[in-house]
Phi, psi and omega in degrees: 000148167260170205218119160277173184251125160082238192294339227255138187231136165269101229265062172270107155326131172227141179309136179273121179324126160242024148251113157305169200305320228267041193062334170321128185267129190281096162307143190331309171321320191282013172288096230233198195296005167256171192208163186257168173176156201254152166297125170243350162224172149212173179257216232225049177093196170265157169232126166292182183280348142245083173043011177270169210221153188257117178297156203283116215261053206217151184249181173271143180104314185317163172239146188247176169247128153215172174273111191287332155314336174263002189260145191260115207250159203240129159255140153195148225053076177040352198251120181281114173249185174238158183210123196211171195237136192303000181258005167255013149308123179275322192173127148301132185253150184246146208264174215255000000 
């Protein structure tokens, strides 16, 4: 498995619906650069300067927002993650 280092959270892409709950079907268009992805790893913070470290406020599972331009994309073991750094985490979305 990969283990980021400090700030950096791993990332699996999950597709973003393109029907709301009530049915409406969503166009291509409205998508715009942020996207969703459930946590699959995070590193151990930010580290301070004595050397203890500020956790990372994310669980294994959450599903998230991030900026997608900013994530870095990784294969390993045939499976494609992300790696983004936590200040691009935008919001945990919380399911209904």
């Amino acid at each position: 498995m990969i283990k980021p280092m400090f700030e950096r959270v791993l990332l699996e892409k999950v597709e973003t619906p393109m029907e709301t709950t009530s049915g409406i079907l969503l166009p291509e268009a409205s998508k715009d650069e942020s996207v969703m992805a459930r946590v699959v790893e995070k590193g151990e913070g930010r580290l301070k300067e004595d050397g203890t470290y500020i956790a990372i406020p994310l669980n294994i599972g959450d599903l998230v927002l991030f900026n997608e331009y900013a994530a870095k994309e990784i294969k390993f073991n045939n499976k494609e993650y992300l790696l983004v750094d936590m200040k691009d985490v935008l919001a945990i979305v919380k399911e209904a």
